[in-house]
N, C-alpha and C positions, 0 to 999 in steps of 0.2 A: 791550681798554679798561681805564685802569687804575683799580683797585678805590678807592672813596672814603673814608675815614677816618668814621667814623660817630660820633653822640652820641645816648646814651639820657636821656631825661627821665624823674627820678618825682616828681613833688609832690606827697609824702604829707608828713603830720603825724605820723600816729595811734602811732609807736612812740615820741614825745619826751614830755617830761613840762611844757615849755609850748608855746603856742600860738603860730605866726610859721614854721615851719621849712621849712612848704609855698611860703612866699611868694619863700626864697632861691636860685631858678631867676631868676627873674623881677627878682630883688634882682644878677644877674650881668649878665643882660641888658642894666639902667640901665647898670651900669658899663661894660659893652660901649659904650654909645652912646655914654657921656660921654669915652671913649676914641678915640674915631672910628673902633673896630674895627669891621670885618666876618667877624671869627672866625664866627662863629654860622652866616652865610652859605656858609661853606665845607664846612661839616659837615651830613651825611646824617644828617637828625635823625627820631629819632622821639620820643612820650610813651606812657607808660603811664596811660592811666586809674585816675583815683583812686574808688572806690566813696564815694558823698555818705553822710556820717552827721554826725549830732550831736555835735561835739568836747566839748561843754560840759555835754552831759550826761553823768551820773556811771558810767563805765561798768563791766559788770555784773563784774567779774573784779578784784581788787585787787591779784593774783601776776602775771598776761598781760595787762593793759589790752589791749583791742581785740582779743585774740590771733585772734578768729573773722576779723575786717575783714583784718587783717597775713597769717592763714596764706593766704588768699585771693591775695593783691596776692605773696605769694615764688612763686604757680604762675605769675602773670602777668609778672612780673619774669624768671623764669629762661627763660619762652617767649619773650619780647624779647630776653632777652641771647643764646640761644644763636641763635636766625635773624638777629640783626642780626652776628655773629659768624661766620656761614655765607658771610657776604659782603662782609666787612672785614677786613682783617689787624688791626686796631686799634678796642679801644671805646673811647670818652668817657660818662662816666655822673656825671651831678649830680642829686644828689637831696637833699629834704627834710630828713629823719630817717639816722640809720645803722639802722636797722631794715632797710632797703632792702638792705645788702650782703649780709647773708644769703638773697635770691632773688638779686643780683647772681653770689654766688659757686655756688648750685643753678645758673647757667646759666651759667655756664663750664664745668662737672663734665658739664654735659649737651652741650656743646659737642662738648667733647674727654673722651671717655669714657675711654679708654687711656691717658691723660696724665696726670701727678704734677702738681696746681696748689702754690704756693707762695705764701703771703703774706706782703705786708708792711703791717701795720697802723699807719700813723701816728696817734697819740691822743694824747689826757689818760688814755681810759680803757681798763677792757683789753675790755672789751663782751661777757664770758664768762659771765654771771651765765644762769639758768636759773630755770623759774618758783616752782622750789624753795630759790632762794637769793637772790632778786634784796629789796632793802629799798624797793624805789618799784613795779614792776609795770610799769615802762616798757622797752616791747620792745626799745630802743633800744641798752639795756645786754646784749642775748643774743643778736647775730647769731653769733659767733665761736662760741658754743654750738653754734648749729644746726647751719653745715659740721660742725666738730669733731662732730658726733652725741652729744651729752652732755647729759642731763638732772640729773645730780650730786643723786642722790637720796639717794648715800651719805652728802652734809653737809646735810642738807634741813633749812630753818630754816621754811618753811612749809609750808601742806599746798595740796596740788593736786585740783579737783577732775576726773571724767573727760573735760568737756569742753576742756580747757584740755590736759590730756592729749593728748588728739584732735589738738586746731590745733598741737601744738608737735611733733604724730610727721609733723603735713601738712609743716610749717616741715622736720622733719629730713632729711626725704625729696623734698623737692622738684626733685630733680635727677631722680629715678627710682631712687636709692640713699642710705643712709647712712653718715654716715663719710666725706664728698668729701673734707675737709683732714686732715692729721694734725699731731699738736703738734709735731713737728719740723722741719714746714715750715711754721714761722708765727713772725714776729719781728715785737716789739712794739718800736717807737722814740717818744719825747717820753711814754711811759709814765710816770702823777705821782700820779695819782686811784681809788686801788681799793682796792676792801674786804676783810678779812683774810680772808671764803669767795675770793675770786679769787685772793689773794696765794695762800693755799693753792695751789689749781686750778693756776695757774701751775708752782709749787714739785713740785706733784708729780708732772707732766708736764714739769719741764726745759723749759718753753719759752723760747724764748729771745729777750730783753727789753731795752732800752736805755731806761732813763729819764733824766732832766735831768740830775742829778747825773755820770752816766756818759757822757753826749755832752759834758760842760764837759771832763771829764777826760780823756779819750782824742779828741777833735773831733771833728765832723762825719764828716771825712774819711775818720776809721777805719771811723765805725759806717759808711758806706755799703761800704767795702771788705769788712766782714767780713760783710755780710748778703749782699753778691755773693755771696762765698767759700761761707758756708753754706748757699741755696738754688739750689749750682750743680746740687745733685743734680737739683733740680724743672724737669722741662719748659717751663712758661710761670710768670709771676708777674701776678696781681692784687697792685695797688696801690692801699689804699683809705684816702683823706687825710680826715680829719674836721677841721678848722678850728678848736678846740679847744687843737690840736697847739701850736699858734700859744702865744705868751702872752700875756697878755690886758692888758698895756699898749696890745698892738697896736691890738687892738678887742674888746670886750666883746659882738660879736655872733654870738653862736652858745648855744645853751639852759643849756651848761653851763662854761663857761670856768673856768681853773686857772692860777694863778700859775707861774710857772716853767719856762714851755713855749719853743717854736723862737721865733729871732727868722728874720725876711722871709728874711734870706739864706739862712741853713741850712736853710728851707726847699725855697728854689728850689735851691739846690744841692745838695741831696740826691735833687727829686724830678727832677731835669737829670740825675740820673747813672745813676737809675734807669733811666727810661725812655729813654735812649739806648741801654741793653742789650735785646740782640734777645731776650731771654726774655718782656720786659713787654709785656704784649699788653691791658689795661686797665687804667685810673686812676680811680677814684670820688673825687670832691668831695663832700661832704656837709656838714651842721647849719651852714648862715648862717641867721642869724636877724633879717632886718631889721626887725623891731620891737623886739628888744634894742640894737640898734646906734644908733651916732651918728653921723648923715650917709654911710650906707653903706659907714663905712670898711671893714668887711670884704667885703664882696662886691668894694670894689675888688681890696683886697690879693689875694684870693682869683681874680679875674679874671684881675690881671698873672700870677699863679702859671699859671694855666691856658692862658695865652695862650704865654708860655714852653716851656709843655709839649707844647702843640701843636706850636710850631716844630721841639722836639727830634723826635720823633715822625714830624714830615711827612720831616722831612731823614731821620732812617734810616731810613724803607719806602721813600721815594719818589725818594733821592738817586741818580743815577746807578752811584755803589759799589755799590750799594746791590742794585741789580736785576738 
């Protein structure tokens, strides 16, 4: 029987720094209907439960906001991705917050334990910060930390208490090891938005980056050639799209939007070229934020991307070439 293509829900909030981000599952959906698609119905879906708490109250940690609620939800998140993984050549994952990719990426790592993973992170931002460096406490900006195993205590602008300690060794370790990525298998593209602790961070790890500036210059075309080129070395690629990436003529819906980012095409054609190569084995959508938005324009735009992706996706697993 042939294997179904799968999509993971998580409608969390709790690693953003406004309130709305839970709802942009639900914000694709509409546009699904208003589309007269039946993508949604195609896909072997599940959700993760989101644990109920008080968004609005003040919560107790000002370096990890929530980090107790979050390190919780990366053991439940990496349990999802690696059995839904067990039984899919292919994940689909849309989720709230990017807080989420780091269980996303512990259950890949728990997936394929013998395997080199590779990423490609599309942003604004590079989401490396640690609770010792981050300037807001939103989880949102430290997944890439957590694979990466890095607490960056060497440039520590705050101090950490031991619980917070605790939830961010749960967060590191979430796969059953630390250390799942390494900085050479990780490329940053529509990179625009980060802080001189990250620029460092980056800088002194050689990781390797493609911001605005440098996708005008060399095209689309190149960066998606040369990030093939660089993570031929890695066995499979997670591909995790933050909405952000986008520039925010497009739509101002998503928590933290940034001048100067992808327009619609260089998007779809980048994440078309991606995941037509047989290494890419998940794509995460994340941060729509339809209570920032204006007439759900981004959950559409975000949708058409997704609905495209599928198409690539279904066509090499399931193409006759293909099998």
């Amino acid at each position: 029987m042939q294997k179904k293509l799968k999509l993971l829900k998580i409608p969390s909030e709790y690693g953003a720094g406004t309130r709305g981000a839970s709802l942009g599952i639900e914000a694709l959906r509409m546009a699904s209907i208003m589309r007269k698609s039946d993508l949604f119905t195609k896909l072997d879906t599940s959700t993760v439960s989101i644990p109920k708490k008080n968004l609005l109250k003040r919560p107790k940690s000002k370096v990890a906001k929530y980090s107790g609620v979050i390190s919780k939800l990366y053991l439940k998140i990496a349990s999802s991705v690696a059995q839904m993984l067990s039984s899919s050549p292919f994940l689909f994952v849309l989720s709230g917050d990017h807080s989420s990719a780091g269980g996303v990426m512990a259950g890949l790592a728990k997936a394929f334990p013998n395997k080199t993973m590779g990423v490609i992170w599309i942003d604004a931002h590079a989401d490396i910060h640690s609770p010792y460096t981050t300037p807001s406490g939103n989880l949102h900006g430290m997944p890439v930390a957590t694979a990466l195993g890095f607490n960056h205590k060497e440039i520590k602008v705050n101090e950490v208490n031991d619980k917070v300690n605790s939830d961010w060794e749960v967060m590191c370790h979430a796969s059953g090891r630390k250390g799942i990525l390494k900085p050479e298998h990780l490329v940053y593209i529509a990179i625009r938005d980060t802080e001189p602790e990250e620029d460092n961070i980056i800088d002194a790890h050689k990781i390797k980056k493609y911001d605005s500036q440098m996708i005008r210059r060399i095209t689309i075309e190149n960066v998606v050639k040369q990030t093939v080129d660089y993570l031929s070395v890695c066995d499979y690629w997670y591909i995790s799209f933050d909405v952000d990436s986008l520039d925010d003529t497009i739509s101002r819906g998503t928590g933290t939007p940034s001048t100067n980012g992808l327009l619609i095409e260089e998007a779809r054609y980048m994440l078309k070229k991606f995941l037509s190569h047989p290494k890419a084995i998940c794509l995460e959508i994340t941060e729509i934020n339809p209570l920032l938005d204006n007439k759900n324009r981004m959950a559409e735009v975000a949708f058409e991307l997704l609905e495209d992706c599928y198409k690539v996706v279904k066509k090499r697993i399931f193409s006759p070439s293909a099998l």
